[in-house]
Backbone as JSON Lines, residues from 0, in Angstrom:
{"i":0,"aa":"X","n":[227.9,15.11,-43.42],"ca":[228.61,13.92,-43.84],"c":[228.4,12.79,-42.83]}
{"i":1,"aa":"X","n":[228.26,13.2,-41.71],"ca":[228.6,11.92,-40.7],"c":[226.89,11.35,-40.53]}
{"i":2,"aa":"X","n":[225.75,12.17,-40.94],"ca":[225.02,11.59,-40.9],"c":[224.27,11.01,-41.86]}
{"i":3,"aa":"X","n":[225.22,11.23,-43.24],"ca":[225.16,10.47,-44.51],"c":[225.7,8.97,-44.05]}
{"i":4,"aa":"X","n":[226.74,8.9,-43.47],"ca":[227.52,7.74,-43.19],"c":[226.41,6.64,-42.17]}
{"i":5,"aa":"X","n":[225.91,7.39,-41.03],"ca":[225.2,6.8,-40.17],"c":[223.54,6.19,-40.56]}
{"i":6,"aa":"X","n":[223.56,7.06,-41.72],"ca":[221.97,6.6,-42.56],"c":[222.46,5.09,-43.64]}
{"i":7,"aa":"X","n":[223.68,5.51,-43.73],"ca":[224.08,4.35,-44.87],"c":[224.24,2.86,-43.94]}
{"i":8,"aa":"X","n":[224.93,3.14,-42.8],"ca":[224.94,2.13,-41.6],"c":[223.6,1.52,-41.42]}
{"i":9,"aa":"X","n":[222.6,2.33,-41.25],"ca":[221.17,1.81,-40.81],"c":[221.04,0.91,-41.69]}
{"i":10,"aa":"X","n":[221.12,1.64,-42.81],"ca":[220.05,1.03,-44.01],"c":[221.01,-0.54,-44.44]}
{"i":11,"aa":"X","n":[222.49,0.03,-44.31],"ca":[222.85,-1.45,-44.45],"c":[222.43,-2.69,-43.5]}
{"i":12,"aa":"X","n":[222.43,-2.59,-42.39],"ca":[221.79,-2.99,-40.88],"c":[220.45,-3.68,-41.27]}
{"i":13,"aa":"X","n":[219.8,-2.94,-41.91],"ca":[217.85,-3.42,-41.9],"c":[217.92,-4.26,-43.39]}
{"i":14,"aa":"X","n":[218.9,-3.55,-44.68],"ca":[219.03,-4.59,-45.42],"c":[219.82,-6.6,-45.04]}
{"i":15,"aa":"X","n":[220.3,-5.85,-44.66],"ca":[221.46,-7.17,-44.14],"c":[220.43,-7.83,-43.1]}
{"i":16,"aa":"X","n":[219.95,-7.37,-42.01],"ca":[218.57,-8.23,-41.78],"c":[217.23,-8.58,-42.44]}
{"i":17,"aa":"X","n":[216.82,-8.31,-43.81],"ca":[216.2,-9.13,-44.47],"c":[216.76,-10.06,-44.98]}
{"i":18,"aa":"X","n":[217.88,-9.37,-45.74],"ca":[218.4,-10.84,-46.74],"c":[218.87,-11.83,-45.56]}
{"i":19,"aa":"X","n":[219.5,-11.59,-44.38],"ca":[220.02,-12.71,-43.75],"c":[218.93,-13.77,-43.27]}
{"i":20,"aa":"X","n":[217.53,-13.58,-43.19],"ca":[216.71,-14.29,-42.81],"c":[216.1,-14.32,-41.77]}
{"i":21,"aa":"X","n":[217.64,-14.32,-40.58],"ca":[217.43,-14.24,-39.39],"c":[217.33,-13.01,-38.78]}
{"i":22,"aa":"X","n":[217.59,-11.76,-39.37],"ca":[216.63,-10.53,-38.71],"c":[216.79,-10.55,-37.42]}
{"i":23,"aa":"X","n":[218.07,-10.19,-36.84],"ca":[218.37,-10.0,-35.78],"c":[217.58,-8.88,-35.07]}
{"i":24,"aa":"X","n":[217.37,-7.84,-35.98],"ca":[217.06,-6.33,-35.59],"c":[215.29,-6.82,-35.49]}
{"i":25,"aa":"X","n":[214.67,-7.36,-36.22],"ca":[213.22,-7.58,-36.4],"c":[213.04,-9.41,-36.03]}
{"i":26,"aa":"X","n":[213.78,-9.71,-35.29],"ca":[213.52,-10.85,-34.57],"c":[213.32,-12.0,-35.74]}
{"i":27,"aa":"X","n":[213.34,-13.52,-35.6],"ca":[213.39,-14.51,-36.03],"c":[212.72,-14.7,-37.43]}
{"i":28,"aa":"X","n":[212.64,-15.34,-38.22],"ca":[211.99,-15.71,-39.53],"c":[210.82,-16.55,-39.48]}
{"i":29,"aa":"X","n":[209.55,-16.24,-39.46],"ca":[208.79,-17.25,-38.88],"c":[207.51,-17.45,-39.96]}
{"i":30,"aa":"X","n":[208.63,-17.49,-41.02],"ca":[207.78,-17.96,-42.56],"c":[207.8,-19.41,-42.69]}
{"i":31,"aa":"X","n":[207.04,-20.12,-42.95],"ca":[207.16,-21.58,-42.86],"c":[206.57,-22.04,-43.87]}
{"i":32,"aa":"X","n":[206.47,-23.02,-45.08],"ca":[206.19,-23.36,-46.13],"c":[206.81,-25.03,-45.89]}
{"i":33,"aa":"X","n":[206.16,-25.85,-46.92],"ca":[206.54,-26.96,-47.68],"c":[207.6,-27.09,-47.82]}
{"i":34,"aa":"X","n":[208.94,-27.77,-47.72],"ca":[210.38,-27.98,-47.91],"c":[210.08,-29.72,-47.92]}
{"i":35,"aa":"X","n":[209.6,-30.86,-47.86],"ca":[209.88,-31.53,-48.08],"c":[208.31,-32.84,-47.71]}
{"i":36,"aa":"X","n":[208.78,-33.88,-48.07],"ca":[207.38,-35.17,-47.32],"c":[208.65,-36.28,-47.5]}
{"i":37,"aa":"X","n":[207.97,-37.11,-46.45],"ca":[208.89,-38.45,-46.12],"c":[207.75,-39.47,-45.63]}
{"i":38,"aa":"X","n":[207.41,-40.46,-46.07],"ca":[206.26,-41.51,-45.2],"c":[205.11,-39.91,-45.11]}
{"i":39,"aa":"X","n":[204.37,-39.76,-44.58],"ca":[203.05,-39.23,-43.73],"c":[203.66,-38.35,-43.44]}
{"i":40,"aa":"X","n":[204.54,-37.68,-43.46],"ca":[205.26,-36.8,-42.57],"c":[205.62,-35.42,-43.82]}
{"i":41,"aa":"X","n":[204.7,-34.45,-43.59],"ca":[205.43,-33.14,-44.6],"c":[205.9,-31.82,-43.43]}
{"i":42,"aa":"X","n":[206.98,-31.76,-43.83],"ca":[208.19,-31.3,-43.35],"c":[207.75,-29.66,-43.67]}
{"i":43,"aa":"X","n":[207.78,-28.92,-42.75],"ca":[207.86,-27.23,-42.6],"c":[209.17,-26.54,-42.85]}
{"i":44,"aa":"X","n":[209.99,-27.14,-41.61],"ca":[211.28,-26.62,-41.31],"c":[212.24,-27.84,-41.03]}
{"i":45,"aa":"X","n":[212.97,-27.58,-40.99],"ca":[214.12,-29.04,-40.65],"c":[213.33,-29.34,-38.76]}
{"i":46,"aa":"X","n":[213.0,-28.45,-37.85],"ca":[212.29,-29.05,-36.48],"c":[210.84,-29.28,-36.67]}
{"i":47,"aa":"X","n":[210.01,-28.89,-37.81],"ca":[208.72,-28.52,-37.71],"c":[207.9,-29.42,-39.26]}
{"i":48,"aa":"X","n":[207.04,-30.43,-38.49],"ca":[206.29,-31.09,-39.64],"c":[204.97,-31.61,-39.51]}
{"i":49,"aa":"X","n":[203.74,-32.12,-39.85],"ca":[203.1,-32.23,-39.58],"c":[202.46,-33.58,-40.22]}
{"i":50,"aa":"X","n":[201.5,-34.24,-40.24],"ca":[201.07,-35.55,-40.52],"c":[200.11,-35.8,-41.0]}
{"i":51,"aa":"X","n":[199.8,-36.6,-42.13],"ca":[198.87,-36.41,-42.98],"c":[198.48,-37.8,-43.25]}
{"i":52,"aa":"X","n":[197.07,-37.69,-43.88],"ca":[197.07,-39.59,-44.11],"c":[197.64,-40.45,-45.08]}
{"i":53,"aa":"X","n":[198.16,-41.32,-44.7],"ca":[198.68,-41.83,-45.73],"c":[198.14,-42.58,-46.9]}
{"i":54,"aa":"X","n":[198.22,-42.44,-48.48],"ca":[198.35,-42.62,-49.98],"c":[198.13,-43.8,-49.88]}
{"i":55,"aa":"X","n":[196.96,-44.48,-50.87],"ca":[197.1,-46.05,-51.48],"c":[198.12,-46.31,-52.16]}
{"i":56,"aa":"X","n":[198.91,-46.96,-52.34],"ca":[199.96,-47.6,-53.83],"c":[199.05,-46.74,-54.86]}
{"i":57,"aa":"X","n":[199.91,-46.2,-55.72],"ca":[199.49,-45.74,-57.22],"c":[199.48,-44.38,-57.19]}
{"i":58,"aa":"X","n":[199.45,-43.73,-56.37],"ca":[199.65,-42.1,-56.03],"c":[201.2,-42.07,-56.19]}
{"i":59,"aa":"X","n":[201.24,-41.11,-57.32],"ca":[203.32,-40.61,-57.64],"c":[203.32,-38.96,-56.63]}
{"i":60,"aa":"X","n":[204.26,-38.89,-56.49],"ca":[204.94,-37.78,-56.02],"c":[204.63,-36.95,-57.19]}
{"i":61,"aa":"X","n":[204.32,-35.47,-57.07],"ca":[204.52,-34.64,-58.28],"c":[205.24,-33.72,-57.83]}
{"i":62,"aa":"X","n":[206.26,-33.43,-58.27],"ca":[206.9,-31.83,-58.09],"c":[206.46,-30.61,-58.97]}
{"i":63,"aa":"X","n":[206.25,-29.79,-58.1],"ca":[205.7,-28.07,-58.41],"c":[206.31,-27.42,-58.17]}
{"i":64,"aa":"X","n":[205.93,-26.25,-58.89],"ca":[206.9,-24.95,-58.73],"c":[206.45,-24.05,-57.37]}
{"i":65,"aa":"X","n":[205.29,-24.67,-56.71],"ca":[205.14,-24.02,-55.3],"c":[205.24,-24.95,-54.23]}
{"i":66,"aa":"X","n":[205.36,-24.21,-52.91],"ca":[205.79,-24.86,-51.94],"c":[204.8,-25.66,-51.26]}
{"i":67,"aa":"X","n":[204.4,-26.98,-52.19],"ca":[203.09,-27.94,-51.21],"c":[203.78,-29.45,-52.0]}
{"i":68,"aa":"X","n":[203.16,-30.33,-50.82],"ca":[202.98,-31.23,-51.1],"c":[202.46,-32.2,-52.28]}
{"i":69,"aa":"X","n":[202.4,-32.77,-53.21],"ca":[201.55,-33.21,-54.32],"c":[201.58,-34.5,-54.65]}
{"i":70,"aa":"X","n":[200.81,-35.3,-54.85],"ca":[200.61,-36.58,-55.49],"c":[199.44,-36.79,-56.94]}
{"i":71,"aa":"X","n":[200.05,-37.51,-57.67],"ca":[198.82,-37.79,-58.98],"c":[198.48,-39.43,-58.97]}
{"i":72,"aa":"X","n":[197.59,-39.51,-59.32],"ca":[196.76,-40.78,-59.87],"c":[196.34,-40.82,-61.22]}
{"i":73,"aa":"X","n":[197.74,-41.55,-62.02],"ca":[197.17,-41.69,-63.5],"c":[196.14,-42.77,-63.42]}
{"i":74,"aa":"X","n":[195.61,-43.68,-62.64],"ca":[194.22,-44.31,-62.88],"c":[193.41,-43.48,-62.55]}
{"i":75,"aa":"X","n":[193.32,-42.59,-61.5],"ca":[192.01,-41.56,-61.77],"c":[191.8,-40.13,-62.25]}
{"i":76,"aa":"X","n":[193.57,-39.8,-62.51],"ca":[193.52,-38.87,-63.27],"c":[193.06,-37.22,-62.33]}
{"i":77,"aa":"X","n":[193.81,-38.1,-61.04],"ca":[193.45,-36.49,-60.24],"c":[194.91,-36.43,-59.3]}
{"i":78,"aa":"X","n":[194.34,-35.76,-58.4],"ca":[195.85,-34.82,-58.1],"c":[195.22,-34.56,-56.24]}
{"i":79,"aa":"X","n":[195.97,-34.7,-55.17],"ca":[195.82,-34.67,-54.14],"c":[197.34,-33.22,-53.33]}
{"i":80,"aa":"X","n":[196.8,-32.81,-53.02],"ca":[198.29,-31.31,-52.75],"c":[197.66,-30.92,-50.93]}
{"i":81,"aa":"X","n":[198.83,-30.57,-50.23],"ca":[198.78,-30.1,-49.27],"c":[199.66,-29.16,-49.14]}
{"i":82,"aa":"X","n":[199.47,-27.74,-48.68],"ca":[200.32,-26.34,-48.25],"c":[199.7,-25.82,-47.2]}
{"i":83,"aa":"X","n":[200.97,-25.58,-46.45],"ca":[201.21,-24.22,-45.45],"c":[201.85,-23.19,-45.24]}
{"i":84,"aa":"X","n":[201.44,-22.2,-44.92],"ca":[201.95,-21.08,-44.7],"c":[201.8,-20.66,-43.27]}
{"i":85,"aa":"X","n":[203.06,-20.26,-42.35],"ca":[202.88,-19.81,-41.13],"c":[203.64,-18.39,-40.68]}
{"i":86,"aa":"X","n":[202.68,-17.63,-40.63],"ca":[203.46,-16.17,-40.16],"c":[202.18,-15.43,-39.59]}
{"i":87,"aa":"X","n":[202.83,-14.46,-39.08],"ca":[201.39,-13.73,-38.12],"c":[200.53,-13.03,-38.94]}
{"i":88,"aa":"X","n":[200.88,-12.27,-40.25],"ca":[199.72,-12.28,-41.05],"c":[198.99,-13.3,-42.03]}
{"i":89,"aa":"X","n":[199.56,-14.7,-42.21],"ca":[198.54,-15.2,-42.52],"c":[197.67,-16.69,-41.64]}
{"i":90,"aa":"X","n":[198.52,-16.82,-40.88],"ca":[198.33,-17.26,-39.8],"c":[196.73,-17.69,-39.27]}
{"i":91,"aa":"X","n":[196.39,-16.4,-39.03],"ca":[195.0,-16.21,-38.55],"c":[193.69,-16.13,-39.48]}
{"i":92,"aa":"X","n":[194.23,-16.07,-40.7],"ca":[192.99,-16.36,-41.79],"c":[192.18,-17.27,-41.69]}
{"i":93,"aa":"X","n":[190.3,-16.47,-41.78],"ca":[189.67,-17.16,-41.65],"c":[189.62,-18.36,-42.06]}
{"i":94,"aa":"X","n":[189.34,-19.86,-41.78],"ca":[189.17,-20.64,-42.76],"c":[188.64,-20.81,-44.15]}
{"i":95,"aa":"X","n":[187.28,-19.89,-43.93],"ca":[186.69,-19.87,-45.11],"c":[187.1,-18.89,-46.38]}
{"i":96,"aa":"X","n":[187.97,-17.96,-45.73],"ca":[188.7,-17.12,-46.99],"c":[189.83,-18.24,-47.47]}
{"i":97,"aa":"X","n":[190.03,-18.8,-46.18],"ca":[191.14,-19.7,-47.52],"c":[191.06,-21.01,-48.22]}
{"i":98,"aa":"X","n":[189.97,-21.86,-47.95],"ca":[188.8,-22.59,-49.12],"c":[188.78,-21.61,-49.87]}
{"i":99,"aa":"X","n":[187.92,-21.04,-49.32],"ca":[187.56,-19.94,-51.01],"c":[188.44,-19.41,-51.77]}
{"i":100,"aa":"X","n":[189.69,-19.12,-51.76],"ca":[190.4,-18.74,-52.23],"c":[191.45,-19.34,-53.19]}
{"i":101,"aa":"X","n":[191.65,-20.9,-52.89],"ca":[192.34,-22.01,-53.21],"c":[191.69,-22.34,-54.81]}
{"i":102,"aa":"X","n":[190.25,-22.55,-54.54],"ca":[189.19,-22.46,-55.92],"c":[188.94,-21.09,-56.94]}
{"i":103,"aa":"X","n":[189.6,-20.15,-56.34],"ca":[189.26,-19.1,-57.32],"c":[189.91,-19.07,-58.51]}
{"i":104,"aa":"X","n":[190.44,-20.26,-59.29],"ca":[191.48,-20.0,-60.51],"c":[190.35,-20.68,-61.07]}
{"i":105,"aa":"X","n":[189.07,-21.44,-60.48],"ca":[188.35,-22.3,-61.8],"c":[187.34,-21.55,-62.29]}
{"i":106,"aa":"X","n":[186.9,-21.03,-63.44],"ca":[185.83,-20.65,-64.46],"c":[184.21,-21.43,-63.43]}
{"i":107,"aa":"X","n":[183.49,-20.64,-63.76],"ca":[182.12,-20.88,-63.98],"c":[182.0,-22.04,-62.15]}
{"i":108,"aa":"X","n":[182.49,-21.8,-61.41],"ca":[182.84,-22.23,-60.55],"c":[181.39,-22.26,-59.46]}
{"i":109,"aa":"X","n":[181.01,-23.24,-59.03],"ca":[180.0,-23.05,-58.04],"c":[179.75,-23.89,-56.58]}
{"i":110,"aa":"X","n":[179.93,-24.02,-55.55],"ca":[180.13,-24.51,-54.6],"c":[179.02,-25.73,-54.31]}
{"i":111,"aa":"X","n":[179.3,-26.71,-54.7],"ca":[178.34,-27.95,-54.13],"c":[178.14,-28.29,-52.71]}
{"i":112,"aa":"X","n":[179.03,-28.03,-52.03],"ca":[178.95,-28.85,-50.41],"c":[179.52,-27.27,-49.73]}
{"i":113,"aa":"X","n":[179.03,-27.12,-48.7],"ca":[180.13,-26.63,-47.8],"c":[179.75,-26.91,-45.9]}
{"i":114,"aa":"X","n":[180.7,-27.53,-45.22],"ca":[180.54,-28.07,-44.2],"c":[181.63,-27.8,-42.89]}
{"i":115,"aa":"X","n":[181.14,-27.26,-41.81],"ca":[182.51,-27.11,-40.69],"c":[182.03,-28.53,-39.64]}
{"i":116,"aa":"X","n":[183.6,-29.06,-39.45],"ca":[184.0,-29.29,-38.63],"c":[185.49,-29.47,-37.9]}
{"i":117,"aa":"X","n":[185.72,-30.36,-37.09],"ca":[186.65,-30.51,-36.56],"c":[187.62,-31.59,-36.74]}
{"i":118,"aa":"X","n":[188.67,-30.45,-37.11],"ca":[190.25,-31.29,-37.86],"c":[191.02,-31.11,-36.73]}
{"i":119,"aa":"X","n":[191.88,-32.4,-35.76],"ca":[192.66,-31.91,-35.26],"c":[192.89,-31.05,-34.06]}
{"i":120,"aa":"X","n":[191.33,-31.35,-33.43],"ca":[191.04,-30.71,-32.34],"c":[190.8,-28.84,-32.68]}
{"i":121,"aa":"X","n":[190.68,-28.43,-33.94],"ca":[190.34,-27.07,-34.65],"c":[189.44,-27.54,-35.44]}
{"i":122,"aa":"X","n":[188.68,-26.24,-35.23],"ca":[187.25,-25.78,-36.34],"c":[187.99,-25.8,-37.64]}
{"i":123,"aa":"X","n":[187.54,-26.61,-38.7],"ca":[187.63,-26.17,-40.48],"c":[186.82,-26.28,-41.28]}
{"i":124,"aa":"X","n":[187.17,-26.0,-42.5],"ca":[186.21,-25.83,-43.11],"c":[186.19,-27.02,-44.21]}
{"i":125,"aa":"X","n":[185.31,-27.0,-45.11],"ca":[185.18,-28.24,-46.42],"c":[184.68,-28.02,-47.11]}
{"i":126,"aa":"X","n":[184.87,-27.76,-48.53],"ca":[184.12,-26.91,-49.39],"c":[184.57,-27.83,-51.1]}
{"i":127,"aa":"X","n":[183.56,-28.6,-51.2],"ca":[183.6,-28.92,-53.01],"c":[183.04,-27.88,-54.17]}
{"i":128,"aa":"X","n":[183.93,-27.77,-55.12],"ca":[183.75,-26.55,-55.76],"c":[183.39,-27.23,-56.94]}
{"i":129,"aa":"X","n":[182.47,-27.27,-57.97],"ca":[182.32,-27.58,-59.15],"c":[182.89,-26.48,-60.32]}
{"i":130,"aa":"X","n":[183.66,-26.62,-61.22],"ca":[183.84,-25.84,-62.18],"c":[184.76,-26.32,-63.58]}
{"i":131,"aa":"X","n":[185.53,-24.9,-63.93],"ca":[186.46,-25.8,-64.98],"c":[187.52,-25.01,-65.3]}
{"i":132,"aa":"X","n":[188.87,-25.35,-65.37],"ca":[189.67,-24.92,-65.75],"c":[190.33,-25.27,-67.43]}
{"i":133,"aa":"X","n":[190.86,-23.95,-68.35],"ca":[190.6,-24.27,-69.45],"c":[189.33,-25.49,-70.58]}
{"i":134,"aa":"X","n":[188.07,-24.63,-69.96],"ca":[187.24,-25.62,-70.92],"c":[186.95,-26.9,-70.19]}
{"i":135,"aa":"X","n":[188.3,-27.73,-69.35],"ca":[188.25,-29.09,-68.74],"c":[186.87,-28.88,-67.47]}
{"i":136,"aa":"X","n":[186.02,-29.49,-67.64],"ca":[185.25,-29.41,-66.16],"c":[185.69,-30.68,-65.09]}
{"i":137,"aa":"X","n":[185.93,-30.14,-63.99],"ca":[186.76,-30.47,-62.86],"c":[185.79,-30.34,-61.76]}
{"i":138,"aa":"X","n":[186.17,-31.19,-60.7],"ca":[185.73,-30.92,-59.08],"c":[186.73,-30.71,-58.24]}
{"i":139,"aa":"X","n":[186.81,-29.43,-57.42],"ca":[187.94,-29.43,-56.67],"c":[187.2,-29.48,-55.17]}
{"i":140,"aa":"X","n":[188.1,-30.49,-54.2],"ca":[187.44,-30.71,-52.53],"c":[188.5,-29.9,-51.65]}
{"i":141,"aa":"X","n":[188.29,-29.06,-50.93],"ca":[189.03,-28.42,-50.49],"c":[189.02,-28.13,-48.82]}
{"i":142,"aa":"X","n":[189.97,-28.5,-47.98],"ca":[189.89,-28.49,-46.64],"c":[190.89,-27.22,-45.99]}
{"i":143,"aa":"X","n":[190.54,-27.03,-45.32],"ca":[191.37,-25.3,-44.55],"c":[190.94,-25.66,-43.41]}
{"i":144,"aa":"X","n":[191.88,-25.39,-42.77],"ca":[191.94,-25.26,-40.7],"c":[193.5,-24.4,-40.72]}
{"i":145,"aa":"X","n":[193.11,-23.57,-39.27],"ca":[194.32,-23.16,-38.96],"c":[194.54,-23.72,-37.59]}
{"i":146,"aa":"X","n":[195.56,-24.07,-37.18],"ca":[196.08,-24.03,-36.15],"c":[197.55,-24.0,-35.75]}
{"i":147,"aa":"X","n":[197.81,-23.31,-34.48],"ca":[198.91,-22.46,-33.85],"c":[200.23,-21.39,-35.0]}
{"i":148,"aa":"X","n":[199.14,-20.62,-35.27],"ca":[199.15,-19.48,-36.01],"c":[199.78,-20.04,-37.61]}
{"i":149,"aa":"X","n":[199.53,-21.18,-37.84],"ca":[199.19,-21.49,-39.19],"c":[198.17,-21.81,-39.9]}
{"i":150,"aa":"X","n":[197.98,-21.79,-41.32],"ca":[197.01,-22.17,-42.07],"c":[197.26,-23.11,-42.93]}
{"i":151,"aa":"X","n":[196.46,-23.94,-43.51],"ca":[196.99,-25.4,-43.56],"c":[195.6,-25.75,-44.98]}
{"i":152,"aa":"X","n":[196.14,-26.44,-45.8],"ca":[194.98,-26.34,-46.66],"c":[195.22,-27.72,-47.27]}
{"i":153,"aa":"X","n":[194.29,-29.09,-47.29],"ca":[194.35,-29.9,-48.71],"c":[193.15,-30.01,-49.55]}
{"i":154,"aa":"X","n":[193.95,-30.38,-50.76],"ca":[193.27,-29.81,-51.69],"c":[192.87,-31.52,-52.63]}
{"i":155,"aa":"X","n":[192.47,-31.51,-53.24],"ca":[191.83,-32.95,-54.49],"c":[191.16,-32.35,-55.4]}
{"i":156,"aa":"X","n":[191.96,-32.46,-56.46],"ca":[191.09,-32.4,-57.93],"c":[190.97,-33.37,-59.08]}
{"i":157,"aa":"X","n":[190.29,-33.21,-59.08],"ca":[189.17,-34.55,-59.84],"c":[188.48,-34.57,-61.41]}
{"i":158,"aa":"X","n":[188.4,-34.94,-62.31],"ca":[187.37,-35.26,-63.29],"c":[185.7,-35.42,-62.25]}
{"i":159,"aa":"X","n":[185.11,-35.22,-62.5],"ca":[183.5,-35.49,-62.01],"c":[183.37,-36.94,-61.85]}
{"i":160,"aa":"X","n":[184.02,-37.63,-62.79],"ca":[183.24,-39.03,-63.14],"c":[184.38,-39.64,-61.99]}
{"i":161,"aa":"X","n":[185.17,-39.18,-61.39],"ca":[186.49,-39.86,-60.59],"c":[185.99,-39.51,-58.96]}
{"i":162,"aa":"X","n":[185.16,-38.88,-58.72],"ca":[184.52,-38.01,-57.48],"c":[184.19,-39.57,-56.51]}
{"i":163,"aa":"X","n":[183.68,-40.31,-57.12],"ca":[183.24,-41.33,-55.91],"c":[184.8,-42.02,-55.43]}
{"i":164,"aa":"X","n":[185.61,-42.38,-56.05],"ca":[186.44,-43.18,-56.17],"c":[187.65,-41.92,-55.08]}
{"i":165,"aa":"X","n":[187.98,-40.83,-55.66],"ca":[188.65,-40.0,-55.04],"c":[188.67,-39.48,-53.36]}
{"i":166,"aa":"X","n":[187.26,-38.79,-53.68],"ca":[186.8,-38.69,-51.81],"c":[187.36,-39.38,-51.3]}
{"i":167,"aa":"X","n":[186.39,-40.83,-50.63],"ca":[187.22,-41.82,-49.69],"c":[188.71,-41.22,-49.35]}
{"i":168,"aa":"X","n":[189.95,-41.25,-50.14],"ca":[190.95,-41.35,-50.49],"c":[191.33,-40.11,-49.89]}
{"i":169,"aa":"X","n":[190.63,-38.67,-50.43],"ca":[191.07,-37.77,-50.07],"c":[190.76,-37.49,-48.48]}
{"i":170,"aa":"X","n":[189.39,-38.08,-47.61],"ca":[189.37,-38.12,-46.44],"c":[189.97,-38.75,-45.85]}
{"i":171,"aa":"X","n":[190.51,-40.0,-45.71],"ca":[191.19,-40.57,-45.32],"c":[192.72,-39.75,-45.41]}
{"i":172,"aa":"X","n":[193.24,-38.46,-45.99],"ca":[194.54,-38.63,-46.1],"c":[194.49,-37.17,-45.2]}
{"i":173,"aa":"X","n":[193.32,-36.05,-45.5],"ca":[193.26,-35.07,-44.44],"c":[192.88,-35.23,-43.15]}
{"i":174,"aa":"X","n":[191.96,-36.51,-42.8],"ca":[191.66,-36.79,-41.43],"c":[192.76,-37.16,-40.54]}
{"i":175,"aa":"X","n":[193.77,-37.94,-41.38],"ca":[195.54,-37.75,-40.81],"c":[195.9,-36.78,-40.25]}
{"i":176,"aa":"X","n":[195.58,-35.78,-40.4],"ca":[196.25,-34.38,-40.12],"c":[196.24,-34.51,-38.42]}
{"i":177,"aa":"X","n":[197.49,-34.29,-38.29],"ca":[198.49,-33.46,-37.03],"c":[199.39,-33.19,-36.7]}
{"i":178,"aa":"X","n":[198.81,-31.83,-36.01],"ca":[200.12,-30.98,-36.24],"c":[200.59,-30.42,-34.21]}
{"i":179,"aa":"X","n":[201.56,-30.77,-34.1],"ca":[201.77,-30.05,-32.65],"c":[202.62,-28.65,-32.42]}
């Protein structure tokens, strides 16, 4: 009996430190995601945010059901998104698994560009993906860097015929990027 009681203690103990977040028993919560953008500024945690370039006039806010950043352009009819994720397993992901990975929802998909350099004082990666989602053929530009055990990804998707006009726009808003 008493070590029915003392197993029920544990288990309440290790439950009650997941759901509480803070995981006293397994130390701090150090999941970090999208919670908010203000000016240039997208927000991790209420202490933790990072900086991005800032939007011409005509880019709306879009809200999603996942935790990134988003803007649309009904004159060009594309879509600009930034997400992070920070924890020690994903943290350290290669760059190039997570380009590549961002593009894997488009059909018939084939990589036009792919280029490393340096975001932010970190190696990343840059990878334009040609393909199509439902039938629509699309260009998606996709940037990944990690740094201090996060991974960090923006993204631009495009009509083809919107590609000259977009770029510019989309470099200019990832070359912003910093994060301390």
């Amino acid at each position: 009996m008493r070590i029915r009681v003392l197993t029920f203690l544990l288990l309440a103990v290790c439950c009650f430190s997941f759901i509480g977040g803070d995981a006293c028993v397994l130390g701090p919560n150090r999941y970090y995601a999208v919670m908010g953008v203000r000016d240039n500024y997208v927000f991790i945690r209420h202490d933790r945010w990072y900086e991005v370039g800032k939007l011409p006039e005509g880019w709306k806010t879009m809200h999603t059901r996942v935790k990134s950043a988003s803007w649309y352009s009904p004159e060009y009819l594309s879509s600009i998104s930034t997400e992070v994720l920070c924890e020690s397993s994903v943290g350290d992901r290669p760059v190039d698994v997570v380009a590549g990975s961002v593009a894997a929802a488009m059909a018939d998909r084939v990589v036009s560009d792919h280029q490393t350099f340096m975001l932010d004082e970190r190696g990343a990666v840059r990878q334009t993906v040609t393909g199509s989602v439902d039938g629509v053929p699309l260009v998606m530009d996709v940037v990944a860097v990690n740094k201090n055990n996060c991974a960090f990804d923006f993204i631009a998707v495009m009509p083809p015929d919107q590609v000259a006009n977009v770029q510019p726009i989309f470099e200019e808003f990832f070359n912003g990027f910093h994060y301390e």
